[in-house]
N, C-alpha and C positions, 0 to 999 in steps of 0.2 A: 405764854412764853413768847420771848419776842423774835422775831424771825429776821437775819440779819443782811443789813440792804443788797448784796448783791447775790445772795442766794435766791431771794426776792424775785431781782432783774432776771435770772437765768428761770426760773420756774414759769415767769411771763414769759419771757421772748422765746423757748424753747432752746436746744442744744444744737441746732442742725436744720439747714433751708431745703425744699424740695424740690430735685432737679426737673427739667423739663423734660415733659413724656416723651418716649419712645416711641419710634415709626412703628407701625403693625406690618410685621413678617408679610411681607406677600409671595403666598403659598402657590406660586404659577414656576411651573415646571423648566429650565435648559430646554431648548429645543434640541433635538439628535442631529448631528453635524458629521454622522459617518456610515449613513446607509448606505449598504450594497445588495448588489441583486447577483445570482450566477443560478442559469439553468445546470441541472443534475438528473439526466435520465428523461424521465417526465416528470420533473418537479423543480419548477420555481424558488431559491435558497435565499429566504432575507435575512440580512444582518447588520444588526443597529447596537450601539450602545447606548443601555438604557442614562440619563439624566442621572449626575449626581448631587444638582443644588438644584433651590431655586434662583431665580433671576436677580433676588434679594443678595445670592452669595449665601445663604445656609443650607443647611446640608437637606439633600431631599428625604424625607420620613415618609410619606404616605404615598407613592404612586399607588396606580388602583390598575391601569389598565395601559394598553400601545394599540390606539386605530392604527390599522395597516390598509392603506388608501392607494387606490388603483386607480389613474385618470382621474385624480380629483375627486373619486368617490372612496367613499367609507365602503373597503371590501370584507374585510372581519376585524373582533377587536380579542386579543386577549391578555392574559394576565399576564402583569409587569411581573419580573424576577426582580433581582437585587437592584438597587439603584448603584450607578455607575460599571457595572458590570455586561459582558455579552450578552447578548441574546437572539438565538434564532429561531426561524417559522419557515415551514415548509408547507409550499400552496401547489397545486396542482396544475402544470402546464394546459390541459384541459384541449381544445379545439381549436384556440387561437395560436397556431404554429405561424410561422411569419408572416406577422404581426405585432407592430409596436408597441408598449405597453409601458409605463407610467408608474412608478412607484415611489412613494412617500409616507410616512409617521407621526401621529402628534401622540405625543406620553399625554396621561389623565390622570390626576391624582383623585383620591376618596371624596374628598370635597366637590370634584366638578370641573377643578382649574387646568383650562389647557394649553402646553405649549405651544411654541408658533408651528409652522407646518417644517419638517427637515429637510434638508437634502433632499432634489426629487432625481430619482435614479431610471435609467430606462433598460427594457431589453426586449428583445426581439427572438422569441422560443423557435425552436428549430424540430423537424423529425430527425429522431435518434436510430441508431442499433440499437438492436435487441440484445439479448445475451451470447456470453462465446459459447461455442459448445465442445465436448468432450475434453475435456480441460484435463493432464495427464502432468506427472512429474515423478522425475528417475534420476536417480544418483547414478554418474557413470564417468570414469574418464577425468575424474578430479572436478568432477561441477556438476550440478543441478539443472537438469534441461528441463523447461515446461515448454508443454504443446497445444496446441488447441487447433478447432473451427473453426469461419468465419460464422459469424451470426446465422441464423434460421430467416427471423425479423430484417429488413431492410439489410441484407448485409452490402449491399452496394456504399453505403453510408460510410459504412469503415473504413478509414484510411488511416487509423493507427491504434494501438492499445496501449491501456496503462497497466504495466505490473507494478503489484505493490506488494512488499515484504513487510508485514506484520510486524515481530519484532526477529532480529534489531529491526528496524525501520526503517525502512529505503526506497525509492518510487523511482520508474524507468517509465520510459513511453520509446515504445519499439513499433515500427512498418510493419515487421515481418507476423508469423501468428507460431512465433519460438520466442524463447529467450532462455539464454543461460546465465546461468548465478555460480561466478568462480569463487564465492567469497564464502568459507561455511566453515563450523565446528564439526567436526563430526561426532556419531551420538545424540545430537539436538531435532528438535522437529521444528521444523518450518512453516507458515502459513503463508501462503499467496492469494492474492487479490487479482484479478484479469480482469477489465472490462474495455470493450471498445468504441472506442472516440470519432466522433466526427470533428475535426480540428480539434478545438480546446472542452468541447462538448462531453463532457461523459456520455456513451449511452446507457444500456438496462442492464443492471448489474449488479456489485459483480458478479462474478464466480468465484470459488474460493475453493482450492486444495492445499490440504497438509502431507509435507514430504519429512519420510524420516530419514536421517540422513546416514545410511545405508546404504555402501555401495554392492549391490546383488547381483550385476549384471557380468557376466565373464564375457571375455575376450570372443571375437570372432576365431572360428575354426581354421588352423592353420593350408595354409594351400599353397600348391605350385609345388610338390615336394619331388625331389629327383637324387638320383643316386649311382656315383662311380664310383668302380670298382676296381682294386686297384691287387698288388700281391701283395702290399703292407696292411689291407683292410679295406674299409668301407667310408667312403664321404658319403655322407644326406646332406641337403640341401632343401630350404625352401623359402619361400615369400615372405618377406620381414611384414608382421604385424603393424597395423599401423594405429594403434592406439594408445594415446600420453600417458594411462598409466600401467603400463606393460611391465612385470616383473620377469618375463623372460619363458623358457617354456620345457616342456617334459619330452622326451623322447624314449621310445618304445621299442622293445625288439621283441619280435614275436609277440607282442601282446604284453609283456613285463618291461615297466620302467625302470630306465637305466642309470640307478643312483636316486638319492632324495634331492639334490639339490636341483637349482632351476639351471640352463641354459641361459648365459645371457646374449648369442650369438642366434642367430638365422642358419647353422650350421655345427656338425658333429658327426667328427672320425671316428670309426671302432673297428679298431684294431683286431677285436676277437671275430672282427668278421668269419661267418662260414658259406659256402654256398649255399643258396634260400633261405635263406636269413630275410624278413621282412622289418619295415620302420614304419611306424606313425609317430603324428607329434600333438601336442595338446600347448597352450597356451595359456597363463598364469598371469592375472594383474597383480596391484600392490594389497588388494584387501583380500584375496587369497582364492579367487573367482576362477576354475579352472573351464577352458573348453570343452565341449566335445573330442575322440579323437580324429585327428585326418584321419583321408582314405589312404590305406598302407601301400608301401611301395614296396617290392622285391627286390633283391639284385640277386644278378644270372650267377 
């Protein structure tokens, strides 16, 4: 059969020329360009983002490993997490308290290939506080008071503390060794975080109490109570309460409370006065917390 001329020419020449080869992938890792260092207690907090390409611009597949390098030497090495992603390491402040100290990265992939060296970061470890002690929280008065200790451990160090509320989530740094939280559901439980700071330094920490947020605490016991006598009856008299959430208060004749409702006054005429007739008064906040009763007063 005859084969015809240009089917011919195309079965010679082929269909298609082959382009010139491709540069080989060089598998060498982004250098880390955002090392940070921050002392925590007694612990040293490094923080790098691991490499997301190589230097080529494709996307990094094999890191293996992150030397973590101190003055220039290879101090530990461990296992790389996700490429392009956080990653932290927690080293131990150890004996060299101030003293300068030198911190840098190179990422290492499977094959051996290692980035250039990153960012070299420094810090200078400090002695901390120890922990706070007797760490205490009470619903009282429309807000959440926490209390505490100074330190056991260096508490000379302490010059301020950081409270932190769990969830919702909120961070204070207060002088004092109180803080109150006007800001609450009630019904809910709370977690708190305390630890004490030398400047920006955390020390050894935290401590952590959960408040339910209950208010249990009644009113201080009524005082100052005094009573004139009149021929239309009885005034009592006594010292206003001084507490924000005060619903008012109960008063007493002879020992029997005079009506269910509250007082909302520091004072109460009674009219069925008799000779020796004695008053006490008891004091009532808004979540239903009643006092003790005052010491009772007589009228002549």
């Amino acid at each position: 059969m005859k084969i015809p001329t240009l089917c011919l020419v195309l079965l010679l020449t082929g269909c298609g020329r082959v382009g010139a080869p491709l540069p080989p992938f060089i598998r060498v890792p982004e250098k880390v360009t955002d090392l940070a260092v921050r002392q925590d207690g007694n612990d040293i907090i490094v923080t790098w983002t691991n490499p997301a390409k190589y230097i080529d611009g494709s996307q990094a597949t094999d890191l293996a490993q992150i030397q973590i390098r101190a003055d220039d030497a290879v101090m530990i090495k461990v296992q790389a997490t996700t490429a392009g992603q956080s990653q932290t390491v927690t080293l131990p402040v150890g004996a060299a308290v101030n003293v300068n100290r030198s911190f840098s990265v190179i990422a290492e992939t499977a094959g051996g290939k290692l980035s250039q060296v990153s960012n070299i970061v420094s810090i200078a470890p400090v002695a901390v506080p120890g922990k706070i002690l007797n760490l205490r929280g009470v619903v009282d008065q429309r807000r959440i008071t926490l209390t505490w200790d100074k330190p056991q451990e260096h508490p000379e160090l302490a010059d301020a503390y950081r409270v932190s509320r769990i969830a919702p989530a909120e961070t204070q740094v207060v002088s004092d060794t109180r803080y109150d939280d006007l800001r609450y559901r009630p019904g809910e439980m709370y977690t708190y975080d305390v630890t004490a700071m030398r400047g920006m330094v955390p020390g050894i920490g935290p401590e952590s109490v959960s408040v339910l947020i209950q208010d249990k605490t009644p009113p201080q016991v009524p005082s100052g109570l005094d009573i004139v006598v009149s021929e239309t009856g009885a005034f009592v008299t006594w010292s206003a309460n001084a507490e924000s959430d005060l619903a008012g208060y109960h008063v007493f004749r002879n020992g029997m409370a005079l009506g269910d409702k509250l007082i909302a006054t520091n004072s109460f005429f009674d009219s069925d006065y008799r000779s020796g007739f004695s008053y006490a008064v008891s004091a009532v906040d808004e979540f239903g917390n009643e006092s003790a009763q005052s010491a009772s007063i007589k009228g002549q």
